[in-house]
N, C-alpha and C positions, 0 to 999 in steps of 0.2 A: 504494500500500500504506500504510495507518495506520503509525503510531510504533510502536506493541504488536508488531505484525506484522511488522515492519521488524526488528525489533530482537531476537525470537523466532527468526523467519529467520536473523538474524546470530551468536546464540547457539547454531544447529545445524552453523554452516559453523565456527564457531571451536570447538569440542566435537570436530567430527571431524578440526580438525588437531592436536589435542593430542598431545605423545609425551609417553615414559616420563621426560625431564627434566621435563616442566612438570610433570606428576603428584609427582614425588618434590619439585621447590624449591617448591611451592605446600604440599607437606604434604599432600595426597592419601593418598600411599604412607606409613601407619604399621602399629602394631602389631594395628591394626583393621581396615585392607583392606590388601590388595595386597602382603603377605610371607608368605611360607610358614607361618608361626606362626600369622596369621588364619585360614587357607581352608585345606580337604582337596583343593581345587580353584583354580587357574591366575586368578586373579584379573584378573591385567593381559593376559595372552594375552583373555582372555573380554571386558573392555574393549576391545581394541581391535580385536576379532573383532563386538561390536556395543558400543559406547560407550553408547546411548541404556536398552540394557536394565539394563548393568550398572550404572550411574549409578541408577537406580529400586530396584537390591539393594544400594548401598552404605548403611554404616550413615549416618545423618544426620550428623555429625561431620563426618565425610569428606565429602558431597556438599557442605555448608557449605563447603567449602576449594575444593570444584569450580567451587561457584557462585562464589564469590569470585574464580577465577583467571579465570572466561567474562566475567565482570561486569568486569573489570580490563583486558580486553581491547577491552570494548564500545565503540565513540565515542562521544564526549562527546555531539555531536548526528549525528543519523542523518539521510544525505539520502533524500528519498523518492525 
């Protein structure tokens, strides 16, 4: 598997082990996603019910913080 793909792969396995602490100490969770006050609708239930769709309807801000915590997880080098 290429680097790209290696590391794409590893940003889907670590996305789906996220809970509701890393979301909220990454900053994820503010007044823009994921409290009552943003959504008419269950935010973090809907994350974690599909991560991959919700992650595409967070406002940019927030996915910024998401990418940042996948990205902070990533190895430094990825074995193939």
């Amino acid at each position: 598997m290429n680097e790209r793909a290696a590391a794409f792969h590893n940003a889907l396995r670590i996305m789906n082990g996220i809970d509701y602490a890393d979301l909220n100490t990454a900053g994820v969770i503010n007044e823009n996603w994921g409290t009552p006050e943003a959504s008419d609708r269950d935010q973090i239930a809907s994350f974690f019910d599909d991560p991959f769709y919700e992650a595409i309807r967070m406002p940019d801000a927030n996915f910024e913080k998401l990418f940042a915590l996948i990205e902070a997880r990533q190895p430094k080098e990825l074995v193939p």
